[in-house]
Every structure is written in C-alpha cells, then in structure tokens.
N, CA, C and O atoms as a GROMACS GRO file, in nm:
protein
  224
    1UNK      N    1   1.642  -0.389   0.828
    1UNK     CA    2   1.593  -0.268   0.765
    1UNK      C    3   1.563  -0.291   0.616
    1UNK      O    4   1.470  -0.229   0.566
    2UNK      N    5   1.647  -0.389   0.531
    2UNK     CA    6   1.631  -0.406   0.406
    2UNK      C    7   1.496  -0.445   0.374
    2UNK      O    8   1.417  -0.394   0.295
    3UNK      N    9   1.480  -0.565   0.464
    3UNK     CA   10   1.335  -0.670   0.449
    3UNK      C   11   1.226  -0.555   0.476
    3UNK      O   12   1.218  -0.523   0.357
    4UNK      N   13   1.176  -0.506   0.511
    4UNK     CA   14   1.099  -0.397   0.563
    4UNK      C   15   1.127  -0.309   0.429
    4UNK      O   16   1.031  -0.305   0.352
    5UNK      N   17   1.207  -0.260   0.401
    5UNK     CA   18   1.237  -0.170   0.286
    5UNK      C   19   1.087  -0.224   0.182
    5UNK      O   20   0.974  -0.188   0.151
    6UNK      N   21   1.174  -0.320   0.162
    6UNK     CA   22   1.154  -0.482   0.034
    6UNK      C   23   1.010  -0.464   0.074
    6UNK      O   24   0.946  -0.399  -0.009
    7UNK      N   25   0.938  -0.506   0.183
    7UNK     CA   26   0.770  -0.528   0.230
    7UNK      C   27   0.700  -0.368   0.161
    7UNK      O   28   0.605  -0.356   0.083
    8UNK      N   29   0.761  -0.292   0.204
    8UNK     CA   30   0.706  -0.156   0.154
    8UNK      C   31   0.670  -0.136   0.023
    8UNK      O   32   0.563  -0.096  -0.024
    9UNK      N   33   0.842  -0.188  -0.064
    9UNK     CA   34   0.803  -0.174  -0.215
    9UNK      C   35   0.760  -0.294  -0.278
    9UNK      O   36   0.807  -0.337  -0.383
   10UNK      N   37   0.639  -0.366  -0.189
   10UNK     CA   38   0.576  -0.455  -0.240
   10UNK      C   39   0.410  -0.447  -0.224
   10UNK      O   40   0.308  -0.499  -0.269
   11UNK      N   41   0.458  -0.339  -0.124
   11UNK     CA   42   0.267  -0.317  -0.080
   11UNK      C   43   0.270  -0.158  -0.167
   11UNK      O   44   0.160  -0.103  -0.171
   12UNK      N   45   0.375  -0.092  -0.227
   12UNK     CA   46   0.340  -0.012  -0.274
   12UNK      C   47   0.316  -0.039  -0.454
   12UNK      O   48   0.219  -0.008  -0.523
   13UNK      N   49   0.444  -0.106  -0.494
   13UNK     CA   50   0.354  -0.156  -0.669
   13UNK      C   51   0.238  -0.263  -0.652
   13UNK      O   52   0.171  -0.307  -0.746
   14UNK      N   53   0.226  -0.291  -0.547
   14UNK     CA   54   0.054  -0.389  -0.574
   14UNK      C   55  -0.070  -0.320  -0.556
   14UNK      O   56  -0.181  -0.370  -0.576
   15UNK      N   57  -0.046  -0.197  -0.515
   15UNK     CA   58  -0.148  -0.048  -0.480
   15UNK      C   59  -0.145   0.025  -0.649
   15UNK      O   60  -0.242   0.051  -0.720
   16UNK      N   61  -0.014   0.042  -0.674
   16UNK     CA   62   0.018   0.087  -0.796
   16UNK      C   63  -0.078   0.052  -0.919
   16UNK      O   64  -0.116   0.126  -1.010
   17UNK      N   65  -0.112  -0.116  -0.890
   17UNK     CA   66  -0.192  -0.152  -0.987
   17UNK      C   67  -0.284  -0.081  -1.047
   17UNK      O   68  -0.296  -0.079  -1.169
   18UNK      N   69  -0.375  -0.001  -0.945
   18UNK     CA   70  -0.537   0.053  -0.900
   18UNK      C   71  -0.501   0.190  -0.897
   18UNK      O   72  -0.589   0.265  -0.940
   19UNK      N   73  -0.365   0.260  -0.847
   19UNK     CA   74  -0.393   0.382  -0.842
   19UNK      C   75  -0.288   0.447  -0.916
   19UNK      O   76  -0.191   0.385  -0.959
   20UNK      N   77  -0.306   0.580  -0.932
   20UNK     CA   78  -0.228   0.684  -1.034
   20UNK      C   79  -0.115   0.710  -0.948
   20UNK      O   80  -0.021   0.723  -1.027
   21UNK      N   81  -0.052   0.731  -0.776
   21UNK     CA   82   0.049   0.761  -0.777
   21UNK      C   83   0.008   0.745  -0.643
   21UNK      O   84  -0.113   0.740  -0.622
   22UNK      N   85   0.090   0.736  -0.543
   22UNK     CA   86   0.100   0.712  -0.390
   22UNK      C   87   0.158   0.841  -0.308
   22UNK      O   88   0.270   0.888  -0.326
   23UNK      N   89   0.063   0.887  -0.219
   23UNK     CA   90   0.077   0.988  -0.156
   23UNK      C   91   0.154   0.955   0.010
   23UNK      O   92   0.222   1.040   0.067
   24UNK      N   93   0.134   0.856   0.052
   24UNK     CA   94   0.196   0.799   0.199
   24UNK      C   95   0.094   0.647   0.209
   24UNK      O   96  -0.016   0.606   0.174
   25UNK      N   97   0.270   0.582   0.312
   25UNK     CA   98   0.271   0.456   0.398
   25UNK      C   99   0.294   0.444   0.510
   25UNK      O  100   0.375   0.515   0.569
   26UNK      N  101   0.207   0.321   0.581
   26UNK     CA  102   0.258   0.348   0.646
   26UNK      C  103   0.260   0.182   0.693
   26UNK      O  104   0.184   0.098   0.645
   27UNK      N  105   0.371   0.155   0.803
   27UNK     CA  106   0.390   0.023   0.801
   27UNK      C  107   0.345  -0.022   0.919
   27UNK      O  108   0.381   0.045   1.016
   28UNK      N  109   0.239  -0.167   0.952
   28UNK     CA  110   0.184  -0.174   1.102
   28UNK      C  111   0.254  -0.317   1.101
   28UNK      O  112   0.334  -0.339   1.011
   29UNK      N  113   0.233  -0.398   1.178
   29UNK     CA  114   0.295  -0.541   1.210
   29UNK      C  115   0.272  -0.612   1.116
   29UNK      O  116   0.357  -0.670   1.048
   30UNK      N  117   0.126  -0.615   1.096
   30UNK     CA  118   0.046  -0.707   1.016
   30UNK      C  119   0.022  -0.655   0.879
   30UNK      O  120   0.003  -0.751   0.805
   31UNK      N  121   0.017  -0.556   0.823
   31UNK     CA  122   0.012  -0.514   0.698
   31UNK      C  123   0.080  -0.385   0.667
   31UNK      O  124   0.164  -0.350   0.749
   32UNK      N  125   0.055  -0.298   0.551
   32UNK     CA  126   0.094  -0.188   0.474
   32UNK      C  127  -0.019  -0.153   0.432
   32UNK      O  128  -0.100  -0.228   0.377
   33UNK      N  129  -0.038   0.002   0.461
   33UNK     CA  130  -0.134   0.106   0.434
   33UNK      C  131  -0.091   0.168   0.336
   33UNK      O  132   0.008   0.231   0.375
   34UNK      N  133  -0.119   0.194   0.184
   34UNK     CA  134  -0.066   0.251   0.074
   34UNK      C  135  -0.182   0.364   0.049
   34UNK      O  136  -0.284   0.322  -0.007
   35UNK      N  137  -0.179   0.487   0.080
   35UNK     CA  138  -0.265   0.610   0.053
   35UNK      C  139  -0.212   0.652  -0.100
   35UNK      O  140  -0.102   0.626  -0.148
   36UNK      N  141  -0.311   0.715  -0.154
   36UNK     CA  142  -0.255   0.718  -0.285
   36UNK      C  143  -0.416   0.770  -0.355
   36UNK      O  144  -0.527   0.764  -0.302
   37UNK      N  145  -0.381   0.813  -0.476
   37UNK     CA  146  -0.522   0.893  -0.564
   37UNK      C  147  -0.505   0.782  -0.693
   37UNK      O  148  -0.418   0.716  -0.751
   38UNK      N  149  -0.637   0.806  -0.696
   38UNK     CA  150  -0.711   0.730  -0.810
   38UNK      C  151  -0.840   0.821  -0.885
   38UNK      O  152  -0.950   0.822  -0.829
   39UNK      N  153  -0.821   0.894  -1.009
   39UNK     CA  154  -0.940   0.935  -1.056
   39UNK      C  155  -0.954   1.056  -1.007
   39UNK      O  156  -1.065   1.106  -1.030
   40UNK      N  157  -0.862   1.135  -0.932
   40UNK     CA  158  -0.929   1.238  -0.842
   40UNK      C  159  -0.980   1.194  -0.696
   40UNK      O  160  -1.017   1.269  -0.605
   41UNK      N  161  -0.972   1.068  -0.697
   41UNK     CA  162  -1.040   1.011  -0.491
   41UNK      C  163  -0.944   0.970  -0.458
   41UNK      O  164  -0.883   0.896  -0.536
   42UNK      N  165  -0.878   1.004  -0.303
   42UNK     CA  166  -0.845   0.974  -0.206
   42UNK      C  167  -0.867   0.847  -0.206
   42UNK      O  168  -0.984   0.821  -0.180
   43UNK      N  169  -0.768   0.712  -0.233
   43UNK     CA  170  -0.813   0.604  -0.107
   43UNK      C  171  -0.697   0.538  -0.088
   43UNK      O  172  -0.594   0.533  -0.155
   44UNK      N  173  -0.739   0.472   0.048
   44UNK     CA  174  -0.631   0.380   0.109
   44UNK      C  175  -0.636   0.273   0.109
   44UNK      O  176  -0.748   0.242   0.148
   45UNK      N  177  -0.560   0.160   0.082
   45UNK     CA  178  -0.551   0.025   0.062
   45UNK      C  179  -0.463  -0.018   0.173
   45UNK      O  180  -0.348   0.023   0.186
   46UNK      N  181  -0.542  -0.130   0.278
   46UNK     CA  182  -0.451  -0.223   0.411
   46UNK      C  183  -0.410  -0.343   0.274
   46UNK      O  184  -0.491  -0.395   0.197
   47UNK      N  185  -0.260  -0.363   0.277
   47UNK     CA  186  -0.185  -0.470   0.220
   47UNK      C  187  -0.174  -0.574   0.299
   47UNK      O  188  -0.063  -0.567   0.351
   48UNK      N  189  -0.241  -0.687   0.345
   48UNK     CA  190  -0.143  -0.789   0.436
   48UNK      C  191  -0.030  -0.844   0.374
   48UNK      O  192   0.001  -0.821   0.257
   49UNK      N  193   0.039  -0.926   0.461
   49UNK     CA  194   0.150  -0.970   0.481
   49UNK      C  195   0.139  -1.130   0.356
   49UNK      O  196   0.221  -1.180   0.279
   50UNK      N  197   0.006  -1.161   0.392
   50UNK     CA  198  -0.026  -1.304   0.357
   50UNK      C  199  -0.133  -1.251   0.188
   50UNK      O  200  -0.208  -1.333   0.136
   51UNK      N  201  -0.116  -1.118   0.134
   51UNK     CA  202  -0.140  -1.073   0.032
   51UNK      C  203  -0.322  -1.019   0.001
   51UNK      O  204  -0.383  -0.967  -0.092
   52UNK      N  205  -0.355  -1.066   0.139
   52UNK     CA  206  -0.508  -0.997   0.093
   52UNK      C  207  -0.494  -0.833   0.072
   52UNK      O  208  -0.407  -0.760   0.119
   53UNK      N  209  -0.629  -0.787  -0.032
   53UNK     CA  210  -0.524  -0.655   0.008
   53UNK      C  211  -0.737  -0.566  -0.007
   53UNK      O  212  -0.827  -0.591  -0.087
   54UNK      N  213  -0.733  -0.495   0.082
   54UNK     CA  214  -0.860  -0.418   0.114
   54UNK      C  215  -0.866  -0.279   0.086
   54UNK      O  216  -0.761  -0.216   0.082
   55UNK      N  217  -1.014  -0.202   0.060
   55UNK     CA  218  -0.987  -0.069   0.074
   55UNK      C  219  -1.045   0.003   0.178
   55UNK      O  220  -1.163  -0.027   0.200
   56UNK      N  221  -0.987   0.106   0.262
   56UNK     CA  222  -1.031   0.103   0.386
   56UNK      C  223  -1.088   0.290   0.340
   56UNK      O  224  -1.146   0.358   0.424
   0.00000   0.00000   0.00000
C-alpha cells in the first residue's frame, strides 16, 4: 500500500510542475492519470511508470 501511496505522490508533483492544483487520480497498472487545472482548462496528464508523461 505504501509503494502505490509513494507512485501517486510522484505522478502527482510531476503534474504539479504544469498545473495550478490537482482535482483527481487515478491509478491504472501502467501509469497515473493526474486531472488537475491549469489557466482556467481542465487537463489530464497519463504519468507512466517508466516516466513518459502525456496529455490526454
């Protein structure tokens, strides 16, 4: 449960970078979905595991 904790608050300050504050996560096998506002827009960032990180 810790490690998973730990993955979360790693896909969430690397989202942090780009956005003003994080609204929901969510956790899939392969990556972390960090929803969150930027500027007034809605967007979501897939985190992988292996650090690519996209906006979906």
């Amino acid at each position: 449960m810790a490690k998973n904790q730990e993955r979360m608050n790693r896909a969430q300050d690397r989202a942090l970078e780009r956005l003003d504050y994080v609204m929901d996560c969510y956790e899939a096998p392969d990556f972390v979905e960090v929803t969150g506002s930027m500027g007034g827009d809605v967007i979501t960032y897939r985190i992988f595991d292996d650090g690519r990180m996209y906006v979906k």
